[in-house]
SETORBA-924026 format. One line per 3 residues: number of its first residue (from 0); their letters; for each residue z, x, y of C-alpha. Coordinates in nm, 4 decimals, padded with zeros to 6 digits, always signed. Last residue first. Layout:
N
NUM = a = Z/X/Y  ...
END
This chain:
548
547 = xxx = +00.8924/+12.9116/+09.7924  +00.5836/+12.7100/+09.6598  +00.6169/+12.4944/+09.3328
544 = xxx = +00.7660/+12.1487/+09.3874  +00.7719/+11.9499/+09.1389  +01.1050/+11.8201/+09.0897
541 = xxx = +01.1172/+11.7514/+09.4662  +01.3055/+11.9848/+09.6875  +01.5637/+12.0003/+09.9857
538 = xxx = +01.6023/+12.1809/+10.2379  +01.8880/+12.4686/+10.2898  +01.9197/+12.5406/+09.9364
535 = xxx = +02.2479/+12.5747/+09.8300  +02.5376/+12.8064/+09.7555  +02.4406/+13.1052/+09.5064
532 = xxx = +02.7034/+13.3507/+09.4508  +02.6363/+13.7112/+09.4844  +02.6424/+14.0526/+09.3830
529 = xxx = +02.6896/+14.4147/+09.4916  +02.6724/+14.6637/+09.1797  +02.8897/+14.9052/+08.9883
526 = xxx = +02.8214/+14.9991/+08.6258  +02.5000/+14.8589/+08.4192  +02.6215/+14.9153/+08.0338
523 = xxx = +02.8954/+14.6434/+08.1891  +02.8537/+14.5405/+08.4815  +03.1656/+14.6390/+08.7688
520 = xxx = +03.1075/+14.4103/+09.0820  +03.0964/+14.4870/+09.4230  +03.0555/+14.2079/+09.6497
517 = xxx = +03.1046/+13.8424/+09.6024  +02.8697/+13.7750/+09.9217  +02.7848/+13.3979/+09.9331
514 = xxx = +02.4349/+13.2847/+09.9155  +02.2805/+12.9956/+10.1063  +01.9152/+12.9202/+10.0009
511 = xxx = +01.5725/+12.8605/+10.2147  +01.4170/+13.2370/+10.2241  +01.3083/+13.4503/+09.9860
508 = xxx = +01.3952/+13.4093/+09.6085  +01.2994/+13.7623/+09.5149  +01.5390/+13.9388/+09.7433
505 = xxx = +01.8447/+13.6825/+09.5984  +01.6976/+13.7381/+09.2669  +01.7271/+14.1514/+09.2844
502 = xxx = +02.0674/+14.0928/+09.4796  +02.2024/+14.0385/+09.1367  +02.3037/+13.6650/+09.0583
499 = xxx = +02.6426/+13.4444/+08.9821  +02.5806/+13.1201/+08.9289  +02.9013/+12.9056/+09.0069
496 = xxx = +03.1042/+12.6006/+08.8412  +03.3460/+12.8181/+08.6147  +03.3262/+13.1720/+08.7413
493 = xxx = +03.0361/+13.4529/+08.6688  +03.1278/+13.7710/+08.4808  +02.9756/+13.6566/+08.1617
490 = xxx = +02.6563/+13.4933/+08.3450  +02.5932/+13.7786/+08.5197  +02.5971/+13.9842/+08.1967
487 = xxx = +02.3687/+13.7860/+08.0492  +02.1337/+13.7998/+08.3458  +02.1920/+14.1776/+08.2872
484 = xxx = +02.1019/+14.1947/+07.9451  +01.7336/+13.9641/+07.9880  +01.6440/+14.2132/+08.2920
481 = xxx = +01.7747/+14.5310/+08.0512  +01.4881/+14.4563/+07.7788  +01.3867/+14.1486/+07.5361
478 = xxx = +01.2630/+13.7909/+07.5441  +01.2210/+13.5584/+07.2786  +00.9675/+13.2890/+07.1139
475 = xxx = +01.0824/+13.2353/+06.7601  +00.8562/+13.1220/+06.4374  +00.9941/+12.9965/+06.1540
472 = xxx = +00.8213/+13.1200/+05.8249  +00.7016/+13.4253/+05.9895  +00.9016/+13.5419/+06.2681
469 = xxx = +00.9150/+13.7015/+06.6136  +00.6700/+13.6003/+06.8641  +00.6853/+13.7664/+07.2036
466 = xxx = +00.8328/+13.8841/+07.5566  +00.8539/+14.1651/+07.7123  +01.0807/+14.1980/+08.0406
463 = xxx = +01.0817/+14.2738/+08.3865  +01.2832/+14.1961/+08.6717  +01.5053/+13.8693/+08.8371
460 = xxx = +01.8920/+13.8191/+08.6824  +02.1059/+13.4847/+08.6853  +02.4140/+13.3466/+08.5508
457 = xxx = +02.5524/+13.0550/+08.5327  +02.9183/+12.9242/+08.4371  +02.9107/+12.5207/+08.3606
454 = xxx = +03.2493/+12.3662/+08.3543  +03.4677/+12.1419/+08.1194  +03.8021/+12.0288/+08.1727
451 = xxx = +04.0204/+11.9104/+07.8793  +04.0957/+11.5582/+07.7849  +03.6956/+11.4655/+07.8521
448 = xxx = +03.5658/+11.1707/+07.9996  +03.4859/+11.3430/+08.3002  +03.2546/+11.6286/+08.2264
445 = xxx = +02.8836/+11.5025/+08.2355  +02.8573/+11.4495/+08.5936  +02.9731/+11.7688/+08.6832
442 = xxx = +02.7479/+11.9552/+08.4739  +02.4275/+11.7760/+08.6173  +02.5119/+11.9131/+08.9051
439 = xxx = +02.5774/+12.2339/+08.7872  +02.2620/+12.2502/+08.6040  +02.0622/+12.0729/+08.9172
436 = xxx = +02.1980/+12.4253/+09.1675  +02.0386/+12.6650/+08.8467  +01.6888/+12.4635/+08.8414
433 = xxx = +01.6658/+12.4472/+09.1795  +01.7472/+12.8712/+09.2255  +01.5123/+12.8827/+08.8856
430 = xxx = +01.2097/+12.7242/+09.0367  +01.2742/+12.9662/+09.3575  +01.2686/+13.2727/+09.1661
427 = xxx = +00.9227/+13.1798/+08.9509  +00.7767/+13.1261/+09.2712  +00.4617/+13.3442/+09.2462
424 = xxx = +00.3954/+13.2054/+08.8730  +00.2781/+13.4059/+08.5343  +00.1750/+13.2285/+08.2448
421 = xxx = +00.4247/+13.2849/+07.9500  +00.6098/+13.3315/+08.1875  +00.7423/+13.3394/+08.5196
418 = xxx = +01.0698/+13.1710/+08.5432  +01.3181/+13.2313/+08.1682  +01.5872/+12.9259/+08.0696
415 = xxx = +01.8618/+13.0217/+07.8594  +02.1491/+12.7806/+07.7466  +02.4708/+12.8655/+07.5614
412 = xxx = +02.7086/+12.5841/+07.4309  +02.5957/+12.7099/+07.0235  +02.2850/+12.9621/+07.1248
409 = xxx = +02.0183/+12.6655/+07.2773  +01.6455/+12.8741/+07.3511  +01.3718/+13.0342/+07.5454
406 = xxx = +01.3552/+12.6882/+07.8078  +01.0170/+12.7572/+08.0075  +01.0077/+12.6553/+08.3423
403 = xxx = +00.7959/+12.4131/+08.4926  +01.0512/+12.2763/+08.7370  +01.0655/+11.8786/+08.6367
400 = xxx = +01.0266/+12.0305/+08.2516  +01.3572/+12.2554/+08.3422  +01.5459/+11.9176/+08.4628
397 = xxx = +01.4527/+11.7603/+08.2213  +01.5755/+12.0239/+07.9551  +01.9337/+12.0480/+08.1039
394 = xxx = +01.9392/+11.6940/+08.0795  +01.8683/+11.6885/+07.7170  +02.1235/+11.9427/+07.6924
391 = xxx = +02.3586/+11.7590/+07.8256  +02.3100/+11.4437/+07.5823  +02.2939/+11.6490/+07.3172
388 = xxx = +02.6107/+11.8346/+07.3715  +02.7867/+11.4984/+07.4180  +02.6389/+11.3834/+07.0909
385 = xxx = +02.7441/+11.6626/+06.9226  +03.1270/+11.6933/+07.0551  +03.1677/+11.3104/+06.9774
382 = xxx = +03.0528/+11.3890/+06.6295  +03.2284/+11.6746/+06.5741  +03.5363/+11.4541/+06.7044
379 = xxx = +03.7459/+11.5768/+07.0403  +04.0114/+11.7764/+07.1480  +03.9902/+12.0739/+06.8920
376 = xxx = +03.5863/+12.1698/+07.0007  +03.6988/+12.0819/+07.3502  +03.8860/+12.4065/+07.3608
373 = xxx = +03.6356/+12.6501/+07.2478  +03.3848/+12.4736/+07.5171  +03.6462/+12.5005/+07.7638
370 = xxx = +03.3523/+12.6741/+07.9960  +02.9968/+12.6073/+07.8702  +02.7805/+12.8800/+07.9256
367 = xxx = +02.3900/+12.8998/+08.1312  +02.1685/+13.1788/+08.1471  +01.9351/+13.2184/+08.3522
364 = xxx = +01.6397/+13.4558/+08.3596  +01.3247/+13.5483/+08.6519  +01.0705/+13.7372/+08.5884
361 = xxx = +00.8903/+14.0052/+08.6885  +00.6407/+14.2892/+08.5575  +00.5308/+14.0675/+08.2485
358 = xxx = +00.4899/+14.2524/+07.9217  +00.3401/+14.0633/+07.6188  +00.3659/+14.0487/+07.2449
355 = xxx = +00.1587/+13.7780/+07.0669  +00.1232/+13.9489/+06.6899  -00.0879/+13.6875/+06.4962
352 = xxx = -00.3212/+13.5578/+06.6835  -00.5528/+13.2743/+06.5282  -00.6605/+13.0651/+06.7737
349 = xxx = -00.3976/+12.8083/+06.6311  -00.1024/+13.0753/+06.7879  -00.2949/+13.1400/+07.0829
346 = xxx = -00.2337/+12.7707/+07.1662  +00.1273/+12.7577/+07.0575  +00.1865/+13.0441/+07.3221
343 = xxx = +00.0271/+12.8819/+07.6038  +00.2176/+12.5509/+07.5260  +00.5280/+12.6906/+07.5062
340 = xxx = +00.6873/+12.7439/+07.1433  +00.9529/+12.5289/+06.9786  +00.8440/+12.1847/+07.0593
337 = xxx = +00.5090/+12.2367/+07.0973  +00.4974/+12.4071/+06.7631  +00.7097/+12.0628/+06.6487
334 = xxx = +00.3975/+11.8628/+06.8121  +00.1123/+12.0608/+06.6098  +00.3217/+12.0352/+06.3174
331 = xxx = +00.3509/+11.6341/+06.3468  -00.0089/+11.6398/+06.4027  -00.1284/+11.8070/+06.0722
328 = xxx = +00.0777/+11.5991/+05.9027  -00.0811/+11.3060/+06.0801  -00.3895/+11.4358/+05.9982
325 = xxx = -00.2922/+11.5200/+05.6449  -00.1696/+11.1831/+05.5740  -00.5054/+11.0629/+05.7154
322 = xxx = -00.6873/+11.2725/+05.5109  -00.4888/+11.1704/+05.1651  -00.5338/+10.8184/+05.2924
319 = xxx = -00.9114/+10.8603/+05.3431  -00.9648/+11.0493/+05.0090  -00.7665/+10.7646/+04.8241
316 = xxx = -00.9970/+10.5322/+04.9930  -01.3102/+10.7544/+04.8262  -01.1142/+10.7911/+04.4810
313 = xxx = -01.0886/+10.4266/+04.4612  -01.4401/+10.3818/+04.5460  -01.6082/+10.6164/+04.3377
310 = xxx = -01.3989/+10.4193/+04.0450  -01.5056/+10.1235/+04.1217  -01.8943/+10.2439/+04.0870
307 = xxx = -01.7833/+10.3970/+03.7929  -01.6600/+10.0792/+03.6263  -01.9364/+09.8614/+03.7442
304 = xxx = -02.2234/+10.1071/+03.6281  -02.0876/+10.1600/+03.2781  -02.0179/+09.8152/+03.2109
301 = xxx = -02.4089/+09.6894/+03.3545  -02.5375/+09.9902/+03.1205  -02.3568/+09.8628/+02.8661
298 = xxx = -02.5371/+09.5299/+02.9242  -02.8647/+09.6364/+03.0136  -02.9591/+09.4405/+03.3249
295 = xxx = -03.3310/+09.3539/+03.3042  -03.3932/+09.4606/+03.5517  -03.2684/+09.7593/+03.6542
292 = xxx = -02.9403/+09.8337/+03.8611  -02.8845/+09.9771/+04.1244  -02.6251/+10.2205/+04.2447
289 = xxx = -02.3693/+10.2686/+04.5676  -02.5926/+10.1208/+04.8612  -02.5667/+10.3273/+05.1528
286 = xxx = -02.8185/+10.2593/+05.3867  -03.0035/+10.5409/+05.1899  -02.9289/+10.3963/+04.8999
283 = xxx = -03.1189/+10.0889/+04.9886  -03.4272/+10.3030/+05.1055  -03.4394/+10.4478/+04.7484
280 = xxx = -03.4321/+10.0722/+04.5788  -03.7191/+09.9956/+04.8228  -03.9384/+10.3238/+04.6850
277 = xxx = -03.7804/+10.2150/+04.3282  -03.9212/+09.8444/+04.2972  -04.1412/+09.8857/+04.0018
274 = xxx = -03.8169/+09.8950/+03.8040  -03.7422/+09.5701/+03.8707  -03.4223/+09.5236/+04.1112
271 = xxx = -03.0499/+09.4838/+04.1101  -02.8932/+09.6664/+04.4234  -02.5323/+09.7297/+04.3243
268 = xxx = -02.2579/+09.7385/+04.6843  -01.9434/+09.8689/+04.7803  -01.7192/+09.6893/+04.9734
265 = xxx = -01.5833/+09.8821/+05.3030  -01.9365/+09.7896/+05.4706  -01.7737/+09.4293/+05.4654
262 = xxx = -01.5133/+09.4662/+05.7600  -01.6718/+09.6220/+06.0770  -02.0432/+09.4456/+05.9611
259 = xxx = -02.2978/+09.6952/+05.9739  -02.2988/+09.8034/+05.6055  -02.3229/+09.4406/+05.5159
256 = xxx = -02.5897/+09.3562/+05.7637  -02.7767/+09.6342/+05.6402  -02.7329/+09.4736/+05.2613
253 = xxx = -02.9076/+09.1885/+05.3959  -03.2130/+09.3236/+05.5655  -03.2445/+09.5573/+05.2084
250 = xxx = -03.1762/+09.2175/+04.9905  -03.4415/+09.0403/+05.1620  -03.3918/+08.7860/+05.3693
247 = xxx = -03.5104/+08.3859/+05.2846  -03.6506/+08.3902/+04.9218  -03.4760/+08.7441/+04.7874
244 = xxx = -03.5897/+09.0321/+04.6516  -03.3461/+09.3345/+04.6093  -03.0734/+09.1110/+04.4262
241 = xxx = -02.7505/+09.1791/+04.5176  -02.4272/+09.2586/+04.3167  -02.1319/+09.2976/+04.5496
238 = xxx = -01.7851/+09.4669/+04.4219  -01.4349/+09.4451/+04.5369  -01.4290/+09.0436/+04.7125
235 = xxx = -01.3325/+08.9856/+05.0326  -01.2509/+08.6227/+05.0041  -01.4045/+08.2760/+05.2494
232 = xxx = -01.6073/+08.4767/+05.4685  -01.7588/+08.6872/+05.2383  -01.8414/+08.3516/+05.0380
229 = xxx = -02.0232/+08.2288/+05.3490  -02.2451/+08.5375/+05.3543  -02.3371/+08.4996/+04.9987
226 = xxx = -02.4274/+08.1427/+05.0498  -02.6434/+08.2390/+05.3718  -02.8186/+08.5357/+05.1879
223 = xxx = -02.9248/+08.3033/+04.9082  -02.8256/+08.2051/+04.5553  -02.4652/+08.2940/+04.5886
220 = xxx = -02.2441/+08.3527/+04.3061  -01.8638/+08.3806/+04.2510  -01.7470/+08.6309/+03.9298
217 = xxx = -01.4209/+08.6833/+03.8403  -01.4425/+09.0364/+03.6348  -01.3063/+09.0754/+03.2701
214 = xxx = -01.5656/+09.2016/+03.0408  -01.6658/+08.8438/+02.9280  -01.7190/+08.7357/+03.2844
211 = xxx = -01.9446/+08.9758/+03.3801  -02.1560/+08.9214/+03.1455  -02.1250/+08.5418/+03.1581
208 = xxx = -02.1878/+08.5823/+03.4953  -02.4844/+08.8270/+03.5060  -02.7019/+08.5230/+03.2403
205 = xxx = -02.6070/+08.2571/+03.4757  -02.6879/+08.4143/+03.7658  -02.9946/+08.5583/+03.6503
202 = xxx = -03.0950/+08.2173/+03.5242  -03.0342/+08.0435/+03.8329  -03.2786/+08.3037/+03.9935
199 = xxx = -03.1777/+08.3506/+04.3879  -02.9521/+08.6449/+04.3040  -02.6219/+08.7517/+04.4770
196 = xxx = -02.3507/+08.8296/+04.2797  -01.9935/+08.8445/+04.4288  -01.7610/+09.0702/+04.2027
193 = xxx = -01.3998/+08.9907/+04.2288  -01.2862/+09.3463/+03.9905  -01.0916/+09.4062/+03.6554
190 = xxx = -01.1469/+09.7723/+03.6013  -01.2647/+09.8514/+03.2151  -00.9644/+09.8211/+02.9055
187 = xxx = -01.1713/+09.6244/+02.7069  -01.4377/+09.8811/+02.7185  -01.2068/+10.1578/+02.5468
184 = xxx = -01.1019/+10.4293/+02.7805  -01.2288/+10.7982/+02.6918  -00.9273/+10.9613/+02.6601
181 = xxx = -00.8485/+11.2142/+02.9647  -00.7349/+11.6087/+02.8191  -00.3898/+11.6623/+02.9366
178 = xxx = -00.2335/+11.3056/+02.8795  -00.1635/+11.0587/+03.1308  +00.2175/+10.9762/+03.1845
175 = xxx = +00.1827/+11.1066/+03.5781  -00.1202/+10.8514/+03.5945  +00.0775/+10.5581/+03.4635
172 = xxx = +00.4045/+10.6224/+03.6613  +00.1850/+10.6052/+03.9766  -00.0277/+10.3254/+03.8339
169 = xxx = +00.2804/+10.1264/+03.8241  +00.2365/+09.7207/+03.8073  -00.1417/+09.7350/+03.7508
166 = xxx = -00.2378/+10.0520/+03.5334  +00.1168/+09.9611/+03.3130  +00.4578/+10.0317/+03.2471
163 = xxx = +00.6027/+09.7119/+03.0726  +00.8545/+09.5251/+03.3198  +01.1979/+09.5664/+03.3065
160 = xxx = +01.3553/+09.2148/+03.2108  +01.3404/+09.2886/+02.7970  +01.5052/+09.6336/+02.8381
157 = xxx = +01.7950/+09.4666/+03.0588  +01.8789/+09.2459/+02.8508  +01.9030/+09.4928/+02.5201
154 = xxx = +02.1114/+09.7337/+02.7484  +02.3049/+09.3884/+02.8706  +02.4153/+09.3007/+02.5104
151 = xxx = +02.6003/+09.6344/+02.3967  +02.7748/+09.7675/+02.7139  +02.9273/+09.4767/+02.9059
148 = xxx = +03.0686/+09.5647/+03.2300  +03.4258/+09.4136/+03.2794  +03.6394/+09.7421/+03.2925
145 = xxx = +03.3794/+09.9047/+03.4767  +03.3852/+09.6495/+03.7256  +03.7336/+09.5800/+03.7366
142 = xxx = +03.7334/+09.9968/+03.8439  +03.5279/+09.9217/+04.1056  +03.7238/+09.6517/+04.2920
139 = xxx = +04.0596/+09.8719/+04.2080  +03.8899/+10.1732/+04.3397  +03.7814/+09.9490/+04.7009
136 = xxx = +04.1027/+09.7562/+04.7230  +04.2821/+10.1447/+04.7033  +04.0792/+10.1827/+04.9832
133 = xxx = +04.1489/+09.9350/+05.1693  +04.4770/+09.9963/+05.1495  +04.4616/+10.3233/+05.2862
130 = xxx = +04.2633/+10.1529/+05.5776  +04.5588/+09.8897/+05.6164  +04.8274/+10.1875/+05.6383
127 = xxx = +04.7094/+10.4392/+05.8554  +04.8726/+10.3000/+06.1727  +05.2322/+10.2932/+05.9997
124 = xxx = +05.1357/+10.6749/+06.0268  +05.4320/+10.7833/+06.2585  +05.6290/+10.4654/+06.2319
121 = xxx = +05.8179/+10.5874/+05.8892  +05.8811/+10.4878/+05.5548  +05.6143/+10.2708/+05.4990
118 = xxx = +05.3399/+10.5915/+05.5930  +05.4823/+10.7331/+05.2253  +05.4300/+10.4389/+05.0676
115 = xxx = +05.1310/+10.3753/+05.1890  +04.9828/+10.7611/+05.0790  +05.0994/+10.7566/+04.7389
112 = xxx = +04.9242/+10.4365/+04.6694  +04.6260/+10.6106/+04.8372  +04.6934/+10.9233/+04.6290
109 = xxx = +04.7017/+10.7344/+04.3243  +04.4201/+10.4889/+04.3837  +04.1773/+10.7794/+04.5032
106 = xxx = +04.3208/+11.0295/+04.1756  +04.2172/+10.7492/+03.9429  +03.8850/+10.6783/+04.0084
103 = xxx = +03.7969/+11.0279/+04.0127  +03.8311/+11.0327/+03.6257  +03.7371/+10.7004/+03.5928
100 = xxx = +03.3502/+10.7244/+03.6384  +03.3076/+10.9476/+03.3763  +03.4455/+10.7002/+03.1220
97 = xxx = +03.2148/+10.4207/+03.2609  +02.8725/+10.6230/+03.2967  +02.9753/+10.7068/+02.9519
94 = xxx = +02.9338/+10.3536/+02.8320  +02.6653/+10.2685/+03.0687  +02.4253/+10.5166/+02.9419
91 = xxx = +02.1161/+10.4182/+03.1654  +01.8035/+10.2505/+02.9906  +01.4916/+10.4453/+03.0363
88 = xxx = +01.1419/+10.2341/+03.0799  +01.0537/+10.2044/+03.3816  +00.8216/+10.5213/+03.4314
85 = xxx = +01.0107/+10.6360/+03.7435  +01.3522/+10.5508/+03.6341  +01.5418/+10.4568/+03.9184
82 = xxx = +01.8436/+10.6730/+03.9742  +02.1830/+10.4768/+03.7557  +02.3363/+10.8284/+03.6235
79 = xxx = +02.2586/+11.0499/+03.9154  +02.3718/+10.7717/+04.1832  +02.6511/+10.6337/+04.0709
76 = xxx = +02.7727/+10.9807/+03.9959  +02.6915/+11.0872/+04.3436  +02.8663/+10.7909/+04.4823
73 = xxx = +03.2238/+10.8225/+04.2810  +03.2143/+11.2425/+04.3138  +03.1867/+11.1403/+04.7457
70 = xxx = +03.4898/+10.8946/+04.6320  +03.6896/+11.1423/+04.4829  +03.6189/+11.4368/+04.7481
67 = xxx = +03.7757/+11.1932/+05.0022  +04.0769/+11.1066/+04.8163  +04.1347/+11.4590/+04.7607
64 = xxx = +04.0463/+11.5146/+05.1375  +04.2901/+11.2915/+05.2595  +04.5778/+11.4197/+05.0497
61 = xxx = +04.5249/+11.7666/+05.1470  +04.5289/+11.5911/+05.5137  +04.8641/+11.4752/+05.5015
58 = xxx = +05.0422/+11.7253/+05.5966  +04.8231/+11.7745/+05.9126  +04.9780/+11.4841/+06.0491
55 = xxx = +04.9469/+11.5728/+06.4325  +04.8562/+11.1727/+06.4981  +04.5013/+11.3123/+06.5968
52 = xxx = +04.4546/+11.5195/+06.2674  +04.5697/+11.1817/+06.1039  +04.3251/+11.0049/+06.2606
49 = xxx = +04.0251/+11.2326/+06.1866  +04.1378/+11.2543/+05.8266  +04.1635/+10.8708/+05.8413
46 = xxx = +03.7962/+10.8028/+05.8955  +03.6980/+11.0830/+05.6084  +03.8964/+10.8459/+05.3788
43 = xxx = +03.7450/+10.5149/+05.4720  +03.4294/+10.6459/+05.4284  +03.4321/+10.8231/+05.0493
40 = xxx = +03.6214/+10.4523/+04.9062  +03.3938/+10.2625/+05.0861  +03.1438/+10.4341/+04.9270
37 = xxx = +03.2590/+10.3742/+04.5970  +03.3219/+10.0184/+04.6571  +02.9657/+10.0137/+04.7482
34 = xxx = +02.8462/+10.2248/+04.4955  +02.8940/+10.0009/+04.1715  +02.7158/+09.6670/+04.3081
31 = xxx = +02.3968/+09.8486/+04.4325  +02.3694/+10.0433/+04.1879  +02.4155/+09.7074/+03.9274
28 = xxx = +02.1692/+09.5290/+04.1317  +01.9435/+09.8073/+04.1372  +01.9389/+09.8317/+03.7680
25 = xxx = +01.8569/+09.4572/+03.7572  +01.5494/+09.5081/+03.9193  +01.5325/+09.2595/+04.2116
22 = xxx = +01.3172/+08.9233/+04.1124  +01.5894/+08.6704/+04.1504  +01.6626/+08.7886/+04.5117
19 = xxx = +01.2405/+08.7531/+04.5817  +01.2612/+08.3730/+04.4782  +00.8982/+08.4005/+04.4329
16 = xxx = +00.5808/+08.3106/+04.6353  +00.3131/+08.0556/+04.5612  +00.2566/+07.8744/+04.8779
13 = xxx = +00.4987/+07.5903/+04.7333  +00.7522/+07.8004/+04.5671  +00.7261/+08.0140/+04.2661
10 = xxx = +01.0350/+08.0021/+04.0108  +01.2344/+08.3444/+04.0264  +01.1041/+08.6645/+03.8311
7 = xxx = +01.2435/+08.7381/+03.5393  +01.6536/+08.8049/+03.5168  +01.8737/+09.0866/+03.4133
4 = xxx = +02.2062/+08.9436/+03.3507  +02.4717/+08.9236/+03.6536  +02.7053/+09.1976/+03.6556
1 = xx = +03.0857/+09.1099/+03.5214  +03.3570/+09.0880/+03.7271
END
């Protein structure tokens, strides 16, 4: 099949527009028409890895991956060799892209081929046959269009369809082609602009026009305020040249209603005025005309003004975007710091601190572990596993936001959650007793669909700790010292759907829970100590409640 020729731009319709599909850059066409088989190829073999690993054919998953490794070489090729070129001019190799392209071709129809007859002989992986074939339809489909590309016409096509590289199609290639030192542009080569001219002197109009005109502006006049006014309506135009002294309002009462106006103070504006006239000319700047001009307009110095007076303006909106790009930047890291840090912590951080180490007398940890975890990893998809993950950790953080509670950080299927810091809280115990009995719950609703069973082990310890930023590049808010170790170790020595705690929580929790007496327990780098399982509450509570 051979790839359409490069084309112009479609016929306009009616309202001026283009046939937009005739107008695509050939190049992209033939990218676009090269990788899809290609990445069909890539997808349809990493689909039947997973099925064959779920059929128990684990002999055929060499085979798989071969196949799979050919098509991901397919798209990155494609890719590298056919990359739009930023100035617009390159023309790809297509000859070589061709050769190169067959060496993985042929190991994906091979092995696929392989592959169906193989899965013919037998009912075990009859299931894998029509993807196989697909991808063998895929290589074949690509390889007819290698074999049918042309090589020696279509590079001369496709040269004369890309457009010339130039200040109005790609000023981004343009300015990274620029040489060192800037060349002094020739004046046939000054900004193109709409320039309005206001003047109430026919001859001034005519005489500016032609002047204009000749170095490349479209010029519309007005030979009062109302007519210029009326002509803002009608087209926003890039440049405004106004008189100072005009028969109905003067240029100074008109230019304010310019600069006041929520769309026009965005186009600069050229006072023209006699050169007695420079007190009124300074009070025009002030308002924030750009230049003036004085009469009579000196030709070069009419070129000269225009072009820098664009040029002020280009550089001022590319100012604003830059700016706004970094505010939103700026924002985006402000949120991720939010994200990572607590909010107390991310303050101090833009104050300027740059060691934040703290010691709180008491606090309260949990941990939280997945049980089955290790299994579930084999039963299910990496993607199934992540998404479930996700979703249960989003729940887990909920729930800690309902409570106020700070979560320290996800280890793999590990959760930690701290009470009591960074800003210290009387019921830091009790926040993490509601937290701990919603984990569970939560837990339980989010295990069912699973082959193997899933539970949520808790542990929990109350005491002191420090806490602090560690980092440079990627900042980490952590805790350290024997309270963090032994809510660990609670959690270790817990059982699938309880939270274990030390009788330090249960004193520090007060009244309003059921605990169950699990008695004494051996802790490791801690030795023998009586613990407990927490029950219930005995009442209930909101998600933002925050006495004991």
């Amino acid at each position: 099949m051979n790839p359409p020729p490069p084309q112009s731009p479609g016929p306009a319709r009616p309202d001026g527009s283009t046939d937009d599909t005739a107008a695509i850059d050939p190049l992209a066409r033939l990218r676009h028409q090269l990788r899809t088989p290609a990445a069909q190829i890539q997808g349809y073999a990493e689909l039947l890895q997973e099925e064959a690993a779920a059929l128990g054919l684990t002999d055929w998953l060499p085979d798989l991956q071969r196949i799979e490794l050919a098509g991901r070489q397919l798209v990155n090729r494609i890719r590298d060799e056919l990359a739009p070129d930023p100035f617009g001019s390159g023309i790809p190799d297509l000859g070589r892209l061709r050769a190169e392209l067959r060496t993985p071709l042929n190991p994906a129809i091979g092995y696929s081929e392989m592959l169906v007859e193989q899965a013919s002989a037998g009912n075990t992986a009859a299931s894998l046959i029509p993807d196989l074939e697909r991808i063998g339809a895929a290589a074949r489909d690509l390889l007819a269009h290698l074999d049918n590309l042309p090589v020696t016409d279509w590079f001369e096509a496709l040269r004369t369809a890309r457009p010339a590289v130039t200040s109005l199609t790609r000023p981004d290639a343009l300015a990274l082609s620029r040489h060192a030192h800037p060349v002094q542009p020739p004046p046939e080569a000054s900004r193109r602009a709409r320039v309005l001219l206001v003047d109430d002197d026919p001859g001034n109009l005519e005489l500016l026009s032609r002047r204009l005109g000749r170095q490349g502006h479209r010029v519309r006049t007005a030979a009062n305020a109302r007519a210029a006014i009326e002509a803002l309506h009608e087209e926003l135009p890039d440049l405004i040249l106004l008189d100072l002294i005009m028969p109905d309002i003067g240029g100074d009462r008109l230019l304010a209603e310019f600069k006041a106006h929520p769309v026009w103070h965005e186009v600069p504006v050229i006072m023209l005025s006699a050169l007695d006239e420079m007190d009124s000319v300074v009070r025009c700047l002030l308002m924030g005309a750009e230049d003036y001009l004085a009469k009579p307009v000196n030709p070069v110095l009419l070129h000269t003004r225009i072009d820098t007076c664009l040029e002020r303006c280009r550089l001022r909106k590319q100012e604003r975007a830059y700016l706004e790009t970094i505010e939103a930047e700026r924002r985006k890291s402000e949120l991720l710091l939010h994200n990572i840090l607590p909010d107390a912590i991310a303050a101090r951080l833009k104050h300027g601190e740059t060691t934040i180490v703290d010691t709180l007398a008491e606090v309260t940890v949990l941990f939280a572990d997945v049980v089955g975890f290790t299994e579930l990893t084999r039963r299910i998809s990496s993607v199934e596993l992540v998404r479930w993950l996700d979703d249960l950790f989003s729940g887990f953080d909920l729930l800690a936001e309902q409570q106020r509670l700070e979560k320290i950080k996800t280890i793999g299927d590990a959760y930690m959650v701290v009470g009591g810091l960074p800003s210290p809280r009387p019921d830091h115990a009790a926040a993490i007793a509601r937290l701990a009995l919603g984990l569970v719950e939560h837990m339980s609703q989010h295990s069912h669909p699973f082959p193997v069973p899933v539970q949520l082990r808790v542990g929990i310890h109350t005491g002191p700790v420090v806490a602090g930023i560690i980092g440079r590049n990627r900042f980490s808010y952590d805790l350290w010292g024997a309270t963090v170790n032994l809510a660990s170790r609670m959690e270790a020595s817990s059982l699938p759907g309880r939270i274990h705690v030390t009788d330090a929580f249960r004193r520090a929790v007060g009244a309003g829970y059921t605990f169950e007496p699990r008695g004494n327990v051996e802790v490791r780098d801690h030795g023998v100590m009586p613990t407990w399982f927490l029950q219930s509450a005995s009442r209930k509570w909101g998600p933002d409640s925050n006495r004991d």
